[in-house]
C-alpha positions as CSV (number, residue, x, y, z in Angstrom):
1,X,-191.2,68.0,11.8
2,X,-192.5,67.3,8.2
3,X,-193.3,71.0,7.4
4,X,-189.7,72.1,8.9
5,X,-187.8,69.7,6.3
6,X,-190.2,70.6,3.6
7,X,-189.7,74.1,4.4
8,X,-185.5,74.2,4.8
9,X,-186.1,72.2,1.2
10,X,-188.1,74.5,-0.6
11,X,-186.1,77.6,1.1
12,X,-182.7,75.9,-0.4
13,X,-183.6,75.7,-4.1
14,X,-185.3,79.1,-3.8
15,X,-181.8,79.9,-2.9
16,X,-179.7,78.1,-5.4
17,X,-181.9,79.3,-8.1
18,X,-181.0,83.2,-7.1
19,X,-177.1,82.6,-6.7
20,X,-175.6,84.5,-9.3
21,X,-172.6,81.8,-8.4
22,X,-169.0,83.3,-7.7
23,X,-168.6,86.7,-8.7
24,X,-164.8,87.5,-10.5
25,X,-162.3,89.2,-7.6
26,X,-160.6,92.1,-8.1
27,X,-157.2,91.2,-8.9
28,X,-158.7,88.3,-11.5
29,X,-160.3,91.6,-13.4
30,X,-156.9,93.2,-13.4
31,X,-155.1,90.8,-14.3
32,X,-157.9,90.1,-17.3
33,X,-157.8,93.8,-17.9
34,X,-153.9,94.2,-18.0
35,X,-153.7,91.3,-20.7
36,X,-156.2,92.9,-22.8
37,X,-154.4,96.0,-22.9
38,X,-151.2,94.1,-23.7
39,X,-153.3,92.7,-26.3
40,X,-154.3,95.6,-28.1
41,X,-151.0,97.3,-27.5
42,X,-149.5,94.1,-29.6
43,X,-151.8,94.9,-32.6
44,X,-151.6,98.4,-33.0
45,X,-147.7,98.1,-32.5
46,X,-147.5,96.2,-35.3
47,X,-150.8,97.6,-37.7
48,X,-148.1,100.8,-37.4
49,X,-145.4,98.7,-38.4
50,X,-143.6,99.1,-34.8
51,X,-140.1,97.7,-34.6
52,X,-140.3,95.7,-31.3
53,X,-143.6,94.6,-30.9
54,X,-142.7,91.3,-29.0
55,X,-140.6,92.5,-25.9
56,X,-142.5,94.2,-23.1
57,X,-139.5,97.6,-23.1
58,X,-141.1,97.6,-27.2
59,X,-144.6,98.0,-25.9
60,X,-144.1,100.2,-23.3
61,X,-145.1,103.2,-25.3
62,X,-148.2,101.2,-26.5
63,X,-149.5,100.2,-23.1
64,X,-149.2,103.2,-22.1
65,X,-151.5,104.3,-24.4
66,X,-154.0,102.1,-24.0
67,X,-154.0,103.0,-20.2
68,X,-157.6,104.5,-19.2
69,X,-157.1,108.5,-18.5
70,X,-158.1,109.0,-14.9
71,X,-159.8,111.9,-13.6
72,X,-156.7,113.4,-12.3
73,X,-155.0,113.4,-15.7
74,X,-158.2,115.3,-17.2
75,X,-156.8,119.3,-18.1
């Protein structure tokens, strides 16, 4: 009984210590992924001097660009 306790001990912080902990879901990456681009559509909108940087219509031409090309898009 001793060595079974000891054992389910020792196997538990063997575990913890290997647990990478939670990994990031999908749409969390997205979303972090969309609000980067936004980001750097904001700056170069206005490092070209754009005239509506602020209002998402303004940046739609700059998102756009900062969209990854897929393999589809490839000539």
């Amino acid at each position: 009984m001793l060595i079974a306790c000891l054992g389910i001990g020792y196997g538990s912080l063997v575990l913890a210590q290997t647990a990478e902990g939670p990994t990031p879901k999908k749409a969390d990456r997205k979303k972090d992924s969309a609000q980067a681009q936004r980001a750097r559509a904001i700056t170069r909108c206005r490092e070209n001097r754009g005239v509506d940087c602020d209002t998402a219509e303004g940046l739609k031409e700059w998102i756009q660009q900062e969209r990854p090309i897929t393999d589809e898009e490839l000539p």
